[in-house]
C-alpha positions as semicolon CSV with decimal commas, in nm:
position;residue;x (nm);y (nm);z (nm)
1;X;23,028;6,850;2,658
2;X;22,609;6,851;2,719
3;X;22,514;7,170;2,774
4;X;22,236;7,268;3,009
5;X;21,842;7,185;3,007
6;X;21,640;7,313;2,716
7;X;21,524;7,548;2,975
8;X;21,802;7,716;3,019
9;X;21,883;7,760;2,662
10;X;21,507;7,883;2,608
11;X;21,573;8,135;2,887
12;X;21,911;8,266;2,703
13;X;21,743;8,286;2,381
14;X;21,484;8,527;2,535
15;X;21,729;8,725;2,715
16;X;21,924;8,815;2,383
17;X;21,625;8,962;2,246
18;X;21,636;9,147;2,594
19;X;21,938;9,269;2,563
20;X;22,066;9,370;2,921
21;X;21,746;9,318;3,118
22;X;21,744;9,001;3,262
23;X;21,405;9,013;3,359
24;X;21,246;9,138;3,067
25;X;21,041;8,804;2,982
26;X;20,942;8,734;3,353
27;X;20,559;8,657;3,326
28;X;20,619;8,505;2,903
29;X;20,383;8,290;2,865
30;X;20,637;8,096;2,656
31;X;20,834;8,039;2,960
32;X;20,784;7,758;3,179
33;X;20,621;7,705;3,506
34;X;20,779;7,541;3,815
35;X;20,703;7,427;4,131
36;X;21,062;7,444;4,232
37;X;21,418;7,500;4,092
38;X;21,710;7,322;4,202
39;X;22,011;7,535;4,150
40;X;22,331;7,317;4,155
41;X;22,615;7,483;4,323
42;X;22,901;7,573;4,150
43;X;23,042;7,331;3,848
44;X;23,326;7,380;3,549
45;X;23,608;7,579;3,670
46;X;23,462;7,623;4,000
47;X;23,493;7,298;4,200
48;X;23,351;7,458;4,546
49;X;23,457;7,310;4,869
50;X;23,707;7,017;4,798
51;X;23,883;6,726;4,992
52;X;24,164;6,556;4,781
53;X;23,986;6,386;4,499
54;X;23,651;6,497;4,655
55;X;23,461;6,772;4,529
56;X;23,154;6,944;4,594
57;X;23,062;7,033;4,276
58;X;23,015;6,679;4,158
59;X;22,855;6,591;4,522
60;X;22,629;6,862;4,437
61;X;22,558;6,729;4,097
62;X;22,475;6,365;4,217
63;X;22,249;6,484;4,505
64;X;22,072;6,731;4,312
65;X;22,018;6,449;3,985
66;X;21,851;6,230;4,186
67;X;21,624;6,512;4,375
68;X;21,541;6,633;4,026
69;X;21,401;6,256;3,964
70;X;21,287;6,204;4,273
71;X;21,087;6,575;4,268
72;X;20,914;6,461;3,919
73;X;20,827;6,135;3,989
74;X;20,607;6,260;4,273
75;X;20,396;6,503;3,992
76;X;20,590;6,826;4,088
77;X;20,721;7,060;3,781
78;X;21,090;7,095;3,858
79;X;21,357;7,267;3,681
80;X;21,779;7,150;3,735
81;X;21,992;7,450;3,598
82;X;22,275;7,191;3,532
83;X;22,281;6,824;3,514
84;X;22,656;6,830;3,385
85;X;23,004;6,963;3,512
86;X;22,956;7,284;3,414
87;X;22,988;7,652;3,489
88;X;22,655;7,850;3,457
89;X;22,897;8,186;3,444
90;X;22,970;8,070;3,032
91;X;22,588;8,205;2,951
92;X;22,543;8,488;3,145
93;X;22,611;8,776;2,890
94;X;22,422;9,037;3,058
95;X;22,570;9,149;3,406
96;X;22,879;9,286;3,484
97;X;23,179;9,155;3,739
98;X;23,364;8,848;3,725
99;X;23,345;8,474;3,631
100;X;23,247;8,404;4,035
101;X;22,990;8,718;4,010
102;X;22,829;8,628;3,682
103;X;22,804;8,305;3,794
104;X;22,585;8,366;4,100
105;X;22,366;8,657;3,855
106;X;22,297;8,401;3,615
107;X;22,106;8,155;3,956
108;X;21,924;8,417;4,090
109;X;21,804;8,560;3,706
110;X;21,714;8,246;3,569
111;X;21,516;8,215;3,871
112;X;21,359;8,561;3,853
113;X;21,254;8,516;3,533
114;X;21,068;8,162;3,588
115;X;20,971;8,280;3,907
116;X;20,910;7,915;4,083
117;X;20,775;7,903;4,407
118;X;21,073;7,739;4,606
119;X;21,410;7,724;4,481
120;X;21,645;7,490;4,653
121;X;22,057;7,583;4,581
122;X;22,247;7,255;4,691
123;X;22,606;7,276;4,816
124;X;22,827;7,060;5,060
125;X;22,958;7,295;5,360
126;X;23,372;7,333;5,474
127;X;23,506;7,392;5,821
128;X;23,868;7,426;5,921
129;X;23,748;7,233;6,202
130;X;23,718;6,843;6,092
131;X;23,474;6,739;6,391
132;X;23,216;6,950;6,199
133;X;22,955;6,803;6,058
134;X;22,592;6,758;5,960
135;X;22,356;6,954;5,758
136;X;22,264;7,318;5,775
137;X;21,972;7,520;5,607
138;X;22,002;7,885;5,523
139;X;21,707;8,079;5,451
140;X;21,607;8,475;5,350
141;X;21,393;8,716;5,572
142;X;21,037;8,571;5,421
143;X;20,833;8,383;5,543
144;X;20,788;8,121;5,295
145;X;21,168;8,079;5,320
146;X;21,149;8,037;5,669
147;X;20,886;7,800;5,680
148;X;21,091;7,582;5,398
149;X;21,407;7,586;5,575
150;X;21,266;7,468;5,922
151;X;21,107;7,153;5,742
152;X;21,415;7,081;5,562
153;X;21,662;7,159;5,873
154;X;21,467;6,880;6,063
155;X;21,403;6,657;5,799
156;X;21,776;6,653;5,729
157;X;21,851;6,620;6,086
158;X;21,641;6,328;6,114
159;X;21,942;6,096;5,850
160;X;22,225;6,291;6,057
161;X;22,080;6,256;6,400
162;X;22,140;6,605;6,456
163;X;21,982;6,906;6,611
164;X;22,058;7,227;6,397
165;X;21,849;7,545;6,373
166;X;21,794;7,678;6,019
167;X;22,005;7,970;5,999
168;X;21,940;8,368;5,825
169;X;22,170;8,394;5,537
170;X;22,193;8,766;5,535
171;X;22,518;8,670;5,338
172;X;22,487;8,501;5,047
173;X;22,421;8,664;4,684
174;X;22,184;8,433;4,585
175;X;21,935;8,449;4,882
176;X;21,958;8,835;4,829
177;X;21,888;8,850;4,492
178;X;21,641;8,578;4,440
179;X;21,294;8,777;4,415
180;X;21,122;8,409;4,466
181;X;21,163;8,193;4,826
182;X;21,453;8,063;4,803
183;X;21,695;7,823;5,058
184;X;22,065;7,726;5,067
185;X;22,099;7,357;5,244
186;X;22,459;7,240;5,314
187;X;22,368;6,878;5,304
188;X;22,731;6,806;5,512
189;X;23,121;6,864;5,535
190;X;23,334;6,779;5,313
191;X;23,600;6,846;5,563
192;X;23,484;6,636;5,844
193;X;23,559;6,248;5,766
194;X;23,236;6,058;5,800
195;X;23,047;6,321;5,625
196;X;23,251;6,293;5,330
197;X;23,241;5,908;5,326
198;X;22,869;5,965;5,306
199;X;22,825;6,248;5,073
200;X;23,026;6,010;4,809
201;X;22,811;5,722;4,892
202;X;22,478;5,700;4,614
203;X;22,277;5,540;4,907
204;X;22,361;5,838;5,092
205;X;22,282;6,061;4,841
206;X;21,926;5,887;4,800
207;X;21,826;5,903;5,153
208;X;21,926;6,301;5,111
209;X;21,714;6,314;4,811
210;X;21,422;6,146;5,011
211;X;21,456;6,386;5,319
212;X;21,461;6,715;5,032
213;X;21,137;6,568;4,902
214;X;20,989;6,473;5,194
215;X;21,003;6,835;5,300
216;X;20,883;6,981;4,973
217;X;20,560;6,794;5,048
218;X;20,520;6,882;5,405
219;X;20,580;7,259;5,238
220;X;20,351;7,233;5,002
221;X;20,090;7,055;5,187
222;X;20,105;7,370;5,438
223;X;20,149;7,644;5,206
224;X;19,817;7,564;5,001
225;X;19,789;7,201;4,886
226;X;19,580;7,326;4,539
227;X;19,817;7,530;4,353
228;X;20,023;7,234;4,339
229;X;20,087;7,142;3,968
230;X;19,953;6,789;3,989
């Protein structure tokens, strides 16, 4: 089975001359520089959300392929922590806890080591409610993470037809931990019916990729249009 990116393996190779400290080589000059990092949610073992033969890892996966294309082709640097069905917790040998734990560590270190200026974790949502659905945006207590998740919320409510707020996601590990802006978008249900005939659809997952991109530029264009790596 492929591996990750040459990134990643670049970034393990540095952290076992580390040893423990994950963040030892932030700042290398032999690291790479990105405009954004899409983290892929879950993969291997850990299938995330799932609906009979649907899974959010591979919806994830497919989404997240064709953002990482999309993202490039438009001159941004962009790194993909996985482009296969696979668990990032099988290279994180430097934090403690368990495979779920490690897994999460490994996210938020590779991006505190790179130290991008956005990174984007893609996942599908659940409900035990099937009527749910649409897209939601989580973001941390910054303001560049703010900014980012309004743009995307409405972007992404713009294919839905749908009115959500971005939402504060005092919750989750890897908004936390992630030293770098950083948002969480739920780009549906896989619980609720239509969503899930979408999510599986690769025109779908396009026109999710477009709306992701579309508010990367409006970000960037606000932020400070010249440090864009062009």
């Amino acid at each position: 089975m492929k591996r990750l990116l040459t990134i990643v393996l670049l970034f393990l190779f540095l952290l076992a001359a580390a040893g423990s400290d994950a963040y030892a080589f932030a700042g290398n000059p032999l690291l790479p520089y990105a405009d954004i990092i899409i983290d892929v949610g879950h993969g291997g073992v850990d299938s995330g959300a799932r609906y009979g033969k649907y899974q959010e890892k591979d919806m994830n996966l497919a989404i997240s392929k064709k953002t990482y294309k999309l993202l490039q082709k438009k001159g941004y640097r962009v790194i993909i922590n996985r482009t296969d069905d696979y668990a990032l917790s099988q290279d994180n040998k430097w934090s403690f806890g368990g495979r779920h734990r490690k897994d999460l560590a490994q996210r938020s270190g590779i991006a505190n080591t790179i130290k991008p200026k956005m990174m984007l974790s893609m996942h599908i949502n659940w409900s035990g409610k099937p009527d749910r659905r649409g897209p939601l945006v989580f973001h941390q207590n910054r303001s560049e993470s703010i900014l980012f998740a309004n743009l995307l919320q409405n972007s992404l409510n713009r294919v839905y037809g749908s009115k959500e707020l971005p939402i504060l996601g005092k919750k989750y590990y890897v908004l936390r931990n992630t030293k770098y802006p950083a948002v969480i978008v739920e780009f549906g249900f896989i619980s609720n019916k239509s969503d899930r005939k979408l999510l599986s659809s690769s025109h779908h997952q396009a026109k999710l990729s477009d709306a992701v991109a579309r508010a990367v530029d409006e970000y960037f264009g606000m932020v400070n249009n010249s440090t864009i790596s062009r």
